[in-house]
C-alpha positions in Angstrom: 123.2 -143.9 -19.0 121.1 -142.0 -21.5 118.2 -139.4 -21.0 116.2 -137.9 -23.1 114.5 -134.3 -22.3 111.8 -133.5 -24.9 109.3 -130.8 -24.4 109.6 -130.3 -20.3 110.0 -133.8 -20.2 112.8 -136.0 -19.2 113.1 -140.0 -19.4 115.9 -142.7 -18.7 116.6 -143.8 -21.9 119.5 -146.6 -21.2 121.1 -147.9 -18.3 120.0 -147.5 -14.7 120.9 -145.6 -12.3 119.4 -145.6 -8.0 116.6 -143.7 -7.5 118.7 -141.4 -5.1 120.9 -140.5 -7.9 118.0 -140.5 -10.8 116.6 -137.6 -7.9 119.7 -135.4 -7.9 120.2 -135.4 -11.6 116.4 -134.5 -12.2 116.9 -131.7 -10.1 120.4 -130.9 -11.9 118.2 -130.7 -15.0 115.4 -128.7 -13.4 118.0 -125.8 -12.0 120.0 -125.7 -15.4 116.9 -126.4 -17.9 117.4 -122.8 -19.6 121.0 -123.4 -19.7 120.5 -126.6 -21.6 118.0 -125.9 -23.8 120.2 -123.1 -24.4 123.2 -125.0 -25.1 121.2 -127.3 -27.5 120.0 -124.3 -29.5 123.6 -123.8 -30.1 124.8 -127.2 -30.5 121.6 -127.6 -33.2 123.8 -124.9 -34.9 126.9 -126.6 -34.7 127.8 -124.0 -32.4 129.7 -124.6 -29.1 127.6 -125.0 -26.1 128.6 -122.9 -23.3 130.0 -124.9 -20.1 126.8 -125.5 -17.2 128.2 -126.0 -13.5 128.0 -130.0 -12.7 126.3 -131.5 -10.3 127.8 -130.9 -6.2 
């Protein structure tokens, strides 16, 4: 699986995944959005990304 969050926006890129799931990772993303775009600030920098709590 592969998504792609660009702008606010998020899409499936590859692979599938049931919509039940699909809903409980969007909302993953939604809680932690600072935290990633965050992280991929640093990453951009070849910095280390900071750890973000997974999905329970």
């Amino acid at each position: 699986m592969r998504l792609l969050s660009r702008y606010q926006m998020v899409s499936l890129l590859e692979g599938r995944l049931p919509s039940n799931k699909l809903k409980l990772v969007m909302a993953w993303i939604e809680i932690h959005r600072d935290e990633l775009m965050a992280d991929w600030e640093l990453a951009s920098k070849g910095e280390n990304p900071y750890k973000i709590d997974p999905l329970k």
